[in-house]
Backbone as a chain_set.jsonl record, in Angstrom:
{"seq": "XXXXXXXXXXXXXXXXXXXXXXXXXXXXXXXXXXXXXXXXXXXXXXXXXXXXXXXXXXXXXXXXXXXXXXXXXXXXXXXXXXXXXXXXXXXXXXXXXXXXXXXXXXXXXXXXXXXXX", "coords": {"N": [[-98.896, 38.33, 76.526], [-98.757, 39.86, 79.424], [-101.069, 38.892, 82.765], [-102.133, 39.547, 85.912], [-104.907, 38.861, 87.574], [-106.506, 39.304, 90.478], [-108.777, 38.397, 92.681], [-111.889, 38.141, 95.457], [-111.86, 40.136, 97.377], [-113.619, 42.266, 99.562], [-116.266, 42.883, 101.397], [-116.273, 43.04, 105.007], [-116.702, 41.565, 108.678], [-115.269, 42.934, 111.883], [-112.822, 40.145, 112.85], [-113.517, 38.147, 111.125], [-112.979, 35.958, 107.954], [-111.08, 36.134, 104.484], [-110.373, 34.862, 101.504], [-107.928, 35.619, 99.414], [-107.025, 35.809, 95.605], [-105.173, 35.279, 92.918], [-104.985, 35.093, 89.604], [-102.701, 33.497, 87.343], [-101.625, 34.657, 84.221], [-99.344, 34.117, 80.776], [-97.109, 34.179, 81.922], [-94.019, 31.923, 82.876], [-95.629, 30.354, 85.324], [-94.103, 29.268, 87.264], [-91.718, 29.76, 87.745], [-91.444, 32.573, 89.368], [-91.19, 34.532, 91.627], [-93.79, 34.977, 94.037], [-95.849, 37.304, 95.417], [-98.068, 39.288, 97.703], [-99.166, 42.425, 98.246], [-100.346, 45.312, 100.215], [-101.742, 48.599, 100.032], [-103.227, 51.111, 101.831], [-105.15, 53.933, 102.392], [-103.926, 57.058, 101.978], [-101.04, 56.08, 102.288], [-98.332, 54.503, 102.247], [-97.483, 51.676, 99.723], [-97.384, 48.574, 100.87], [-95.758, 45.548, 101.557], [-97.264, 42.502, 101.807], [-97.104, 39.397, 102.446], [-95.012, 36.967, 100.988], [-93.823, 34.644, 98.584], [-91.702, 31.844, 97.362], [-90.688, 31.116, 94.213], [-89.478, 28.597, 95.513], [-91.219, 27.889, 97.699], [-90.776, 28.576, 99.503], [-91.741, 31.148, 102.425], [-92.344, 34.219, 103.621], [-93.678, 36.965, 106.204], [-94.817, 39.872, 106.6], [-94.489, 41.684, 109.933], [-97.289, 42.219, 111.088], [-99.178, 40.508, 110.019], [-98.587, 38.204, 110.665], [-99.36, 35.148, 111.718], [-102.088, 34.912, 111.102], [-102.514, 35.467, 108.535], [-101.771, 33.686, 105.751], [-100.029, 32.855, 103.098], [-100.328, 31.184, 99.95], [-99.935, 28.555, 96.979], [-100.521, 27.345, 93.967], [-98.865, 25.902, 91.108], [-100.267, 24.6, 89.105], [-102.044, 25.409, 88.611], [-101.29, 28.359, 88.452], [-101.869, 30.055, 90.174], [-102.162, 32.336, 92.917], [-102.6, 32.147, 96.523], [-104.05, 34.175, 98.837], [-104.854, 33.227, 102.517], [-106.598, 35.24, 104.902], [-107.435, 35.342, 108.238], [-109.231, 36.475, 110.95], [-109.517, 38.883, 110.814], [-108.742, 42.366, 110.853], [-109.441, 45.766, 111.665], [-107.715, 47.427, 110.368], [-106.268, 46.459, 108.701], [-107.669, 46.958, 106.618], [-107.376, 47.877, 103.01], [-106.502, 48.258, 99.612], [-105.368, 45.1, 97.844], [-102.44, 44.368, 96.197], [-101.74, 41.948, 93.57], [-98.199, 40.313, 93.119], [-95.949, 39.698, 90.702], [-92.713, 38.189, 90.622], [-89.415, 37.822, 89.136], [-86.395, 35.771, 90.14], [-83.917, 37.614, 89.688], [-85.068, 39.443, 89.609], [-85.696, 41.243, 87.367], [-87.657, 40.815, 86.165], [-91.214, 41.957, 86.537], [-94.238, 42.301, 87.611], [-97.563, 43.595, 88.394], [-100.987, 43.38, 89.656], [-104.57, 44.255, 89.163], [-105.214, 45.137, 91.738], [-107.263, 44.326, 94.499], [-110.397, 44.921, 96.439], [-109.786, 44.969, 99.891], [-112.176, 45.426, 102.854], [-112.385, 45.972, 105.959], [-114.951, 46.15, 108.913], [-115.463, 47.685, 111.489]], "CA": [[-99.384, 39.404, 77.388], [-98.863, 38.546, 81.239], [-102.273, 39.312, 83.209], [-102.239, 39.063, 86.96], [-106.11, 38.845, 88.034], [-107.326, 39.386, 92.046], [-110.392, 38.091, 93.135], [-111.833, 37.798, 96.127], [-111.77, 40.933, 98.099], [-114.841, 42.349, 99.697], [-116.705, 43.998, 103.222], [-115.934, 41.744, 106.209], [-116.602, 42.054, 109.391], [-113.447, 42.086, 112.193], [-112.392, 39.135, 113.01], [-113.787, 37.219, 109.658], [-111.953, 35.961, 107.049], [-111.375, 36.057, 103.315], [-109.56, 34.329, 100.863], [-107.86, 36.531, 97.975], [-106.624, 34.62, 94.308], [-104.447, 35.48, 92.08], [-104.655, 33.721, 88.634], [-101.926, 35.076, 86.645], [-101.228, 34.118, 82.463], [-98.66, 34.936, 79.959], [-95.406, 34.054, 82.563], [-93.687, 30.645, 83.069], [-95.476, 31.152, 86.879], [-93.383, 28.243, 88.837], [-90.55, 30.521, 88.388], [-91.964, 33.721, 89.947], [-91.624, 34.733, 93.476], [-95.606, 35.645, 93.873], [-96.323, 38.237, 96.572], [-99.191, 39.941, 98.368], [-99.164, 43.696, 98.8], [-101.542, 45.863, 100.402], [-102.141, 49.849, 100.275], [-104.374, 52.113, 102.165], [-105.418, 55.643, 101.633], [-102.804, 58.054, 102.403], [-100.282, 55.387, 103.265], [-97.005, 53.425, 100.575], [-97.999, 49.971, 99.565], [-96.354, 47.662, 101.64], [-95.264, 43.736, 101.313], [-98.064, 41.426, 102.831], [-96.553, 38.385, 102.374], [-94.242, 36.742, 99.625], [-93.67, 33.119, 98.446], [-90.959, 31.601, 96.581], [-91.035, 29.753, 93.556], [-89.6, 27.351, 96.162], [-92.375, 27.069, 98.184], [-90.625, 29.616, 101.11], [-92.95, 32.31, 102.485], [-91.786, 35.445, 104.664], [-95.088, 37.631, 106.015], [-95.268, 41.717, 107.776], [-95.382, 41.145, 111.284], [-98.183, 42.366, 111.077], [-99.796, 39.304, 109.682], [-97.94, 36.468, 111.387], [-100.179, 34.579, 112.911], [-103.395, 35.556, 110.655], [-102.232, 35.332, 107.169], [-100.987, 32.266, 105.019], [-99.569, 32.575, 101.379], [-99.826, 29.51, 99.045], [-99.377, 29.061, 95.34], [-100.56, 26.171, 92.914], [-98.589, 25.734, 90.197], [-100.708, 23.757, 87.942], [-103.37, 26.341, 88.185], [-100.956, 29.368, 88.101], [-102.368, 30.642, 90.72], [-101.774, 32.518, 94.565], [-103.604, 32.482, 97.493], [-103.685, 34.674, 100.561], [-106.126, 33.837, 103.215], [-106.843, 36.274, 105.348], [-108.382, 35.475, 108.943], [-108.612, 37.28, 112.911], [-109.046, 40.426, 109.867], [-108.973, 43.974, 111.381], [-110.08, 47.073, 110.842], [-106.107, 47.957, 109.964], [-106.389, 45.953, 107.437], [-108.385, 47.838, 105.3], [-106.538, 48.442, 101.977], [-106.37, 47.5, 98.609], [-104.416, 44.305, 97.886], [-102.135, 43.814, 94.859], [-100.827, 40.718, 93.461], [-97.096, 40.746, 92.326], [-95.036, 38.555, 90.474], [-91.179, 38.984, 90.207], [-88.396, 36.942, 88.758], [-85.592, 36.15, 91.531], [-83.532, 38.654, 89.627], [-85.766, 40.996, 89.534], [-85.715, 42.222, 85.913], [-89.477, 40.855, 85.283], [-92.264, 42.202, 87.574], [-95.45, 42.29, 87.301], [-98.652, 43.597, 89.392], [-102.427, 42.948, 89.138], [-105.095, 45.527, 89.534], [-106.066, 45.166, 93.291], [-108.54, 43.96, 95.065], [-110.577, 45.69, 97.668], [-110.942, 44.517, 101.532], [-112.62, 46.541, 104.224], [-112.699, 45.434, 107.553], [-115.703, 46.883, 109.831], [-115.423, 47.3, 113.664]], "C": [[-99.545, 38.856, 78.809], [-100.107, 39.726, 81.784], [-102.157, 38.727, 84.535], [-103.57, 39.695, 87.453], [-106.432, 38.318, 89.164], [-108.663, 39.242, 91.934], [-110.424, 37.808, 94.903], [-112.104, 38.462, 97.51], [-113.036, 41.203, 98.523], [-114.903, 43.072, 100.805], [-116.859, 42.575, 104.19], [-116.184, 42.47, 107.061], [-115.263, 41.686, 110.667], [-114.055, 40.871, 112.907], [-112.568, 37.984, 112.221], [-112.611, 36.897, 109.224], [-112.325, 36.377, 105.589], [-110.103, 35.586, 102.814], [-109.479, 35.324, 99.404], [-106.98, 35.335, 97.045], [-106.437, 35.644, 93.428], [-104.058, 34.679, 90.804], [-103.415, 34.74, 87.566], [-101.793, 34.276, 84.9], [-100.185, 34.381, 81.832], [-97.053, 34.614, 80.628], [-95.095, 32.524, 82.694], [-94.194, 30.868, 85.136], [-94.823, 30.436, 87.731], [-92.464, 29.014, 89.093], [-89.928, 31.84, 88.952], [-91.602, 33.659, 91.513], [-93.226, 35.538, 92.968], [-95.37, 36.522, 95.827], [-97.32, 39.231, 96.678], [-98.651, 41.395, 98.62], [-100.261, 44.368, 98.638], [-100.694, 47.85, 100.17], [-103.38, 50.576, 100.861], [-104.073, 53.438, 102.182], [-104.387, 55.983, 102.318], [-101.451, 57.123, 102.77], [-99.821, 54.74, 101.728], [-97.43, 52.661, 101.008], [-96.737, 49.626, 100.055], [-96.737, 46.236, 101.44], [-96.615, 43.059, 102.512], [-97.538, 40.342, 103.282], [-96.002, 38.212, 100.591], [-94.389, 35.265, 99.923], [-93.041, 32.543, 97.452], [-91.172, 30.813, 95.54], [-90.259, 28.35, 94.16], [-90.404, 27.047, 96.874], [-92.053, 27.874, 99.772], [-91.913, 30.586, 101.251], [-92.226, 33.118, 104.196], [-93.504, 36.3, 104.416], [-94.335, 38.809, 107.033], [-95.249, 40.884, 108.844], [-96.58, 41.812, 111.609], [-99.83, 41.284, 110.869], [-99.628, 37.922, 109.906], [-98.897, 36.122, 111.995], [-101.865, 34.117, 112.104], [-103.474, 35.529, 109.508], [-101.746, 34.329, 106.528], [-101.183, 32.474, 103.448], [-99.447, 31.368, 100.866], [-99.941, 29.556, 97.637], [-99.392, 27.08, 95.068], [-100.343, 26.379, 91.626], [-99.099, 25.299, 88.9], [-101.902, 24.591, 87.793], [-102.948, 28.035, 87.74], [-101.888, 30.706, 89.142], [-101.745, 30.901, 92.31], [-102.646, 33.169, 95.448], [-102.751, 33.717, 98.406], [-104.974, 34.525, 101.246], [-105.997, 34.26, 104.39], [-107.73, 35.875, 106.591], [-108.051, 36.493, 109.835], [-108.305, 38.904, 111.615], [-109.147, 42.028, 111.045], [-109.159, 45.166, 110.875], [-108.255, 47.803, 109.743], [-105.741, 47.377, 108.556], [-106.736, 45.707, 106.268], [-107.729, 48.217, 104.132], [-106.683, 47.555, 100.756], [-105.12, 46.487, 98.173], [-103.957, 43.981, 96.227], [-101.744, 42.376, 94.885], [-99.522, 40.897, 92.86], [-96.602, 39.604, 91.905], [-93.899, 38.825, 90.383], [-89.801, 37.867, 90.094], [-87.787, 37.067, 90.115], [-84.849, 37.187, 90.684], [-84.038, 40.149, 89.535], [-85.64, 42.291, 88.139], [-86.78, 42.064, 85.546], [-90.3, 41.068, 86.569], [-93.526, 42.598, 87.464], [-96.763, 42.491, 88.252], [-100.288, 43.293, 88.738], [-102.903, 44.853, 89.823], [-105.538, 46.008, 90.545], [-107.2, 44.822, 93.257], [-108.939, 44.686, 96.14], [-110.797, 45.205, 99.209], [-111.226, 45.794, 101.923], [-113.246, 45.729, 105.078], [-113.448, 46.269, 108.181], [-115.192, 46.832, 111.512], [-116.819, 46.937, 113.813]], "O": [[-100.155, 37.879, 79.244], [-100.184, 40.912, 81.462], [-102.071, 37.5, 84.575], [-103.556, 40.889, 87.754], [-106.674, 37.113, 89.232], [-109.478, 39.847, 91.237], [-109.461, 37.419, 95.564], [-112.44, 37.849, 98.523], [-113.87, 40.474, 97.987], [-113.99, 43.768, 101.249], [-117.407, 41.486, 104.019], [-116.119, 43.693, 106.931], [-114.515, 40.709, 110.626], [-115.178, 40.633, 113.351], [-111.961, 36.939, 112.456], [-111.514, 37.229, 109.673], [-113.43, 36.836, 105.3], [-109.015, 35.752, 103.365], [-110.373, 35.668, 98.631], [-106.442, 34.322, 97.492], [-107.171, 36.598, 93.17], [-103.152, 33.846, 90.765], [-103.299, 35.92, 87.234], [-101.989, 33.061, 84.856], [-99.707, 35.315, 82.475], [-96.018, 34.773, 79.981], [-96.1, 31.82, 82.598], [-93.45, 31.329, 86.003], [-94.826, 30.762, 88.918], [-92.118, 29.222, 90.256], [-88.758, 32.21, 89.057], [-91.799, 32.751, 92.32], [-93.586, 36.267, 92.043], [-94.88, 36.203, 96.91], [-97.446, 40.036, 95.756], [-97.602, 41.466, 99.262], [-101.027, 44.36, 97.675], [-99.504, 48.164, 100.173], [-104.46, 50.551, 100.272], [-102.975, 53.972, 102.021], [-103.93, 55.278, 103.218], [-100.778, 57.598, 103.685], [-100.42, 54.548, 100.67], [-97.801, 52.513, 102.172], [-95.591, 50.034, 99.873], [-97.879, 45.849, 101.193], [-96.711, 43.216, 103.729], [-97.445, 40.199, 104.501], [-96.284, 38.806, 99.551], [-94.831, 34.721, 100.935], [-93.683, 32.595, 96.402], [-91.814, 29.781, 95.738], [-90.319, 27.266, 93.58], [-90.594, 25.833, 96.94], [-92.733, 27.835, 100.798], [-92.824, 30.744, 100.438], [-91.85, 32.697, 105.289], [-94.23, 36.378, 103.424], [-93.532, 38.621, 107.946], [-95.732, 39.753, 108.911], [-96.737, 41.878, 112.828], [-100.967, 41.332, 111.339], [-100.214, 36.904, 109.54], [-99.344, 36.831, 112.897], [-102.598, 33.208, 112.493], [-104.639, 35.562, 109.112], [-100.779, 34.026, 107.227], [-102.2, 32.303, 102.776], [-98.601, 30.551, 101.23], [-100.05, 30.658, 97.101], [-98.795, 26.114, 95.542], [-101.195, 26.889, 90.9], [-98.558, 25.531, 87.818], [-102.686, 24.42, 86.86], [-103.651, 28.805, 87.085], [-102.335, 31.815, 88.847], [-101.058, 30.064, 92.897], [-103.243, 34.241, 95.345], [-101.575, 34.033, 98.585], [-105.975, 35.191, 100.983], [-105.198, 33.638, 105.09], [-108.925, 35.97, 106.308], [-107.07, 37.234, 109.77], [-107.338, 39.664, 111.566], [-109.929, 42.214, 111.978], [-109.019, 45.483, 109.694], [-108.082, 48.45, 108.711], [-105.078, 47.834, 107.625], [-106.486, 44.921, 105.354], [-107.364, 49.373, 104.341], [-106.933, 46.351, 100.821], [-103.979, 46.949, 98.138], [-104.672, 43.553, 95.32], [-101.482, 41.72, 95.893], [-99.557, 41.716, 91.941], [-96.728, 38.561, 92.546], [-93.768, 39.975, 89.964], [-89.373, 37.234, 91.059], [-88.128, 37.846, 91.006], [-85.358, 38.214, 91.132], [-83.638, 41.31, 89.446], [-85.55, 43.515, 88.039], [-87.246, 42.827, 84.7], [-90.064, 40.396, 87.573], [-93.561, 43.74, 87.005], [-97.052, 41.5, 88.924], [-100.581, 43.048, 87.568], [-102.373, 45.825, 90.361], [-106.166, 47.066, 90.578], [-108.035, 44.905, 92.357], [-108.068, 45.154, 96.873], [-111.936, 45.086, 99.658], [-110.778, 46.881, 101.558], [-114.259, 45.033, 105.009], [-112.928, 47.383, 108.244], [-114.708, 46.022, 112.302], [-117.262, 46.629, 114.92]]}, "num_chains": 1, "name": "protein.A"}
């Protein structure tokens, strides 16, 4: 049974940070691409950042600068932390996992930020 479990989320204020975690079970996870996606109300979930099971990482420009994806293998686990947050950045964050072919994929249940002004 694969289980991808977010932690981490919470009420910030802007310009804070937070660190979100992703422990996931049940998959071989080195050979996952792991990726970050957010949703907010009224609005399609979109790509936060990604990270290869080589160790690449592509982010939104939205988050260049402010965001950093990482991923420990021996714990099966993926970060995103999250500083310089904004109110825009309010949304619930999934975790994904996804073969490179893309026949296995897998999300978690979200986590919540909310950024204050």
């Amino acid at each position: 049974q694969v289980q991808l479990v977010e932690s981490g989320g919470g009420l910030v204020q802007a310009g804070g940070s937070l660190r979100l975690s992703c422990a996931a079970s049940g998959i071989i996870f080195s050979i996952f691409h792991m990726g970050w996606y957010r949703q907010a109300p009224g609005k399609q979930r979109e790509l936060v950042a990604v990270i290869t099971s080589g160790g690449n990482t592509n982010y939104a420009d939205s988050v260049k600068g402010r965001f950093a994806i990482s991923r420990d293998n021996a714990k099966k686990t993926v970060y995103l932390q999250m500083n310089s947050l904004k109110p825009d950045d309010t949304a619930v964050y999934y975790c994904n996992a996804q073969t490179m072919s893309g026949s296995q994929t897998y999300w978690g249940q979200g986590t919540q930020v909310t950024v204050s002004s």
